[in-house]
N, C-alpha and C positions, 0 to 999 in steps of 0.2 A: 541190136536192140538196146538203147541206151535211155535210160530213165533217170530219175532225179529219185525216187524213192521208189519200192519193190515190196508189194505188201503179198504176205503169203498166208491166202486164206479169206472166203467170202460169205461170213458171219458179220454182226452187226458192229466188231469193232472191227474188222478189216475195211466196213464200211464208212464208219466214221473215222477213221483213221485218213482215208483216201478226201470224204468230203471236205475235210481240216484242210488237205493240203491243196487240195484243188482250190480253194477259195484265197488260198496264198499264189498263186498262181504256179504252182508245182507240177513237174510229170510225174503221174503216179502209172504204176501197171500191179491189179490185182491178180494174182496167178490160185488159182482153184483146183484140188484134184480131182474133183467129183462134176458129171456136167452139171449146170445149172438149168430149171432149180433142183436144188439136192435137198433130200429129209433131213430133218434137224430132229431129234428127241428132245424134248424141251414139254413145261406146262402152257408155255404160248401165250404168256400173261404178262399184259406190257405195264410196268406200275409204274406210278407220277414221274418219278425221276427219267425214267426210260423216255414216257408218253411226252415230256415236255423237252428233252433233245429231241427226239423225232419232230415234234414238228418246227421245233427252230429250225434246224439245218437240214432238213427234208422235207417238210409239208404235212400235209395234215394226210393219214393213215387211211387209204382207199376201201373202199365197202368192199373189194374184192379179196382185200386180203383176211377179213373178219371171217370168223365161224361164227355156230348155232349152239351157246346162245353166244349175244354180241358184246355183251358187257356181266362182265362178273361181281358180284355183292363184295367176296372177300374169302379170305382163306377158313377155314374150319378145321380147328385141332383136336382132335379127339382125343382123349387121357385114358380113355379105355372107349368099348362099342356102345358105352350108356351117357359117356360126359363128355361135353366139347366145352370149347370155348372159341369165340369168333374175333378175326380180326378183320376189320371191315376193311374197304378202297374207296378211297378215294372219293366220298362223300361227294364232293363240290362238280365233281364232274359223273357221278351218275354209277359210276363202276371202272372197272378198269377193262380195257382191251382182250377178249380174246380169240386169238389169232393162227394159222396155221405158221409155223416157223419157216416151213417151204417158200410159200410166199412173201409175209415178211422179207425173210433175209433178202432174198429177190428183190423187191422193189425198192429197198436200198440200197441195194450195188446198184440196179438202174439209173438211180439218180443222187449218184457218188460223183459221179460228172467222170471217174476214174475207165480208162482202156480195161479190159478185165477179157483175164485168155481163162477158159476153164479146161477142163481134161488136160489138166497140166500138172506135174508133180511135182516136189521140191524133190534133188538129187542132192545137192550140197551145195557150198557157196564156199568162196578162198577172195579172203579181206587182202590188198594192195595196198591199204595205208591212204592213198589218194579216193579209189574206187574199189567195190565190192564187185566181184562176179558170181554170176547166178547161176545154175546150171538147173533146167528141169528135163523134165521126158514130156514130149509133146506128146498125148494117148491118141488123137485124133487120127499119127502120122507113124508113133511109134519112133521116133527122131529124138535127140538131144538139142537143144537151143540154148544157146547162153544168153542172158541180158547184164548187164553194165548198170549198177546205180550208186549215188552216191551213199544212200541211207538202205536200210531193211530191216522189215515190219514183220514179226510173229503175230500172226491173228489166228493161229492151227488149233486153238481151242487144248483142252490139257495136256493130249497128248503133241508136244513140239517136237516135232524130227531140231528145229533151228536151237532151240536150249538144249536138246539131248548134243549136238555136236560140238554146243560152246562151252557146255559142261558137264563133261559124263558121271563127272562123281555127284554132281547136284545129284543127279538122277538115278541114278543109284538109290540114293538116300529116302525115295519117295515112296510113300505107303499109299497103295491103291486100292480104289474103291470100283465093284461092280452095279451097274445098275441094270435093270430087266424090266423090259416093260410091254403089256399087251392091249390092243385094239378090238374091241370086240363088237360085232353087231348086237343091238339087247337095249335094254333098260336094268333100273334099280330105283330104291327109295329114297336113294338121297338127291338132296337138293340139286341140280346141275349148275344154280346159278351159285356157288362154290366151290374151290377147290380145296378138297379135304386132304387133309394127312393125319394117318394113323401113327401114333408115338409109342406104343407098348412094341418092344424090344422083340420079344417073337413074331414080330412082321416081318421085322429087317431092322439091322444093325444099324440103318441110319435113319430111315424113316420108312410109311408106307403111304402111297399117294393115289387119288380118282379125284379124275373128270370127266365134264360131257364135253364132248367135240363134235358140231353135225351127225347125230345120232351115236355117235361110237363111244362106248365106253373104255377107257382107259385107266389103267392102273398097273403099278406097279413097284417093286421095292428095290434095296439097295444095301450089299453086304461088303465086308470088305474080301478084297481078291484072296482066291485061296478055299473059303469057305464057301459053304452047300447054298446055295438061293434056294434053290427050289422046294425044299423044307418050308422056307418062310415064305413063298411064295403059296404053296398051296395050304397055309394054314390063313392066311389073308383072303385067299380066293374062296375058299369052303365060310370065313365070316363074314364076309361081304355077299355071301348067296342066303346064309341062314339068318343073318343079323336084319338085312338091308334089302332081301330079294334080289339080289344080282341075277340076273336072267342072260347069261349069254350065249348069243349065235354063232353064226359064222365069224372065225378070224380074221379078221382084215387084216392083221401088222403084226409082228411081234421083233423086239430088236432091244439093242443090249447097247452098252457104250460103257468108258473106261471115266473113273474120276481118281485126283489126289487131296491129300492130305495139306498140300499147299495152303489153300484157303480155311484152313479150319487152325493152320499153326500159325499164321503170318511169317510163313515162310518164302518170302514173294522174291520173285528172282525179272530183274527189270533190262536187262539186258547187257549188253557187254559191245565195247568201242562206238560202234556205228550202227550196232545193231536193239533195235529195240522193239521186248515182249510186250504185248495188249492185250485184256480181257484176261481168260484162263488159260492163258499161255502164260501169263506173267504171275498167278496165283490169285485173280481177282474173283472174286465168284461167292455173292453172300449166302448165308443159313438158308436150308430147305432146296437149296440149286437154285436162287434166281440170281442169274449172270448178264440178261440181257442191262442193267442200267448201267453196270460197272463194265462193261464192253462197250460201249457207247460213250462212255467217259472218260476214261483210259485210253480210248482211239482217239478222241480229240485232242484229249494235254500230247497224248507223242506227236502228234502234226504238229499242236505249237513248240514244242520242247524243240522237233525239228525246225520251226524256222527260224528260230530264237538262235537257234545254231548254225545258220545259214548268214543270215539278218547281224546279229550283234559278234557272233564269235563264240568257243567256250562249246562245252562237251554236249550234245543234244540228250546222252544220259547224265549228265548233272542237273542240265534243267528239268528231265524227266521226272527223274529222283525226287525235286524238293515238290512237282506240280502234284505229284501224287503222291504226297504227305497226309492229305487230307481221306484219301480215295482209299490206304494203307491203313486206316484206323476207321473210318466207318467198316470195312471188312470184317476185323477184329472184333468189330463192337456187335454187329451183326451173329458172330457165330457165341460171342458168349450170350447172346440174349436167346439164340436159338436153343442154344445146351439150357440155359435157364427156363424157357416155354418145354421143352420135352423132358425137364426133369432128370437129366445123363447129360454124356459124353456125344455129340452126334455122329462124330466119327472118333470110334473106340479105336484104342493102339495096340 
């Protein structure tokens, strides 16, 4: 299996990553651990920046992949359960997008134009200097396969098995964060066409967030690793029933995922030889967790970073390096304005 670039991971920058190269006329192959389509924990909220690469190099976002409601007013900050403060979307276009991530992320691998193997794992990979080889575990077959590329893409989202191998002391060094989050049958008082987040520190260490998705309410916090959630979970959940009438039924979901400290220090790690991090693999991922525009943009500069290195000559993370000069300080700028809207640290140390 020999390819020209090796993208691991089928999220919206492994997607845009593959669409960059395919329109260079490059072989890409997307390798996936999870079948497709796989859950994504996300608020599913696609804002300008996102909404207008998607439909340049994608098209315009299919009615199938929208939830209820279709388009969102804006986010809602709450300073305590009596004060908010709104920041609207997207005026000119009505609201912004929202979406199941399942989906999504789906119909943009679809039309990445890229081969794309899922139930495939990353195993490790051994740089040749010439060519990279790949090795994963085929789940389908339970088999090992190796592929041959010249380049390879981290799209694995924060947790990187590909930066944890390139640099174990980076990683080492990384302060993590837990998030928790539940699906529930029900209603409440608050707005649905909003997505709210709660900012007083006895919710969660980093924030507290609800939405409506197709009837189900959603919500949940986020602590750093180590410490009790569930404390702040059910101090959140008992005021969102007393404050707001939170009415919940049956559980539909409940599910957890890992975050770091990467994108709140501008500690950004962009990859190493021939190899190069995208999205929140690389540390990209602005204030309040929205990652989908900075994974979508970050995927494209490495396709061109890549051809630029193919094409003219000279290091594909040099070029990387200076295209996301730009993408490395909106980040930064984002989480100080974040800590500045919640009044703290967003992610304390």
């Amino acid at each position: 299996m020999d390819y020209d670039v090796v993208i691991v991971g089928a999220g919206p920058a492994g997607a845009a990553s593959a669409r960059g190269l395919i329109n260079e006329g490059l072989k890409v192959l997307i390798v996936e651990r999870k079948k497709l389509p796989r859950y994504k924990i996300c608020s599913g909220i696609i804002f300008k920046e996102a909404q207008d690469i998607t439909e340049k190099y994608f098209g315009e976002i299919p009615e199938s992949v929208y939830v209820t409601p279709k388009l969102l007013k804006g986010v809602r900050f709450w300073a305590d359960n009596e004060n908010f403060t709104d920041w609207s979307f997207q005026k000119e276009r009505n609201g912004a997008p929202n979406v199941w991530r399942s989906a999504y992320d789906y119909w943009l691998i679809e039309n990445s134009g890229a081969e794309v193997k899922d139930c495939c794992s990353l195993k490790g990979f051994y740089d040749y200097g010439d060519y990279l080889r790949v090795e994963c575990t085929d789940g389908a077959h339970g088999k090992t396969i190796h592929i041959t590329s010249k380049y390879l893409i981290s799209a694995e989202g924060c947790k990187s098995t590909i930066r944890a191998l390139l640099e174990p002391s980076f990683e080492k060094g990384l302060k993590w964060f837990i998030a928790y989050q539940n699906y529930y049958e029900g209603n409440s008082d608050l707005d649905p066409y909003f997505y709210h987040g709660f900012l007083e520190p006895h919710y969660g260490e980093v924030y507290a967030w609800y939405s409506t998705k197709d009837g189900l309410q959603v919500f949940g916090t986020a602590v750093r690793k180590g410490s009790k959630i569930y404390p702040c979970l059910q101090r959140y959940s008992e005021m969102l029933k007393e404050r707001f009438g939170l009415k919940s039924g049956r559980l539909v979901r409940k599910v957890s995922c890992l975050g770091n400290d990467m994108c709140s220090t501008g500690n950004f790690y962009l990859g190493k030889g021939n190899v190069l991090l995208v999205g929140e693999a690389a540390g990209f991922l602005h204030a309040f967790g929205e990652g989908i525009s900075c994974a979508l943009s970050t995927g494209l500069l490495a396709a061109e970073a890549i051809h630029k290195s193919i094409t003219a000559g000279g290091s594909a993370l040099d070029f990387y390096s200076k295209l996301t000069a730009v993408e490395r300080r909106q980040t930064k700028v984002s989480w100080r304005l974040g800590s500045k809207i919640a009044g703290r640290d967003l992610m304390p140390q």
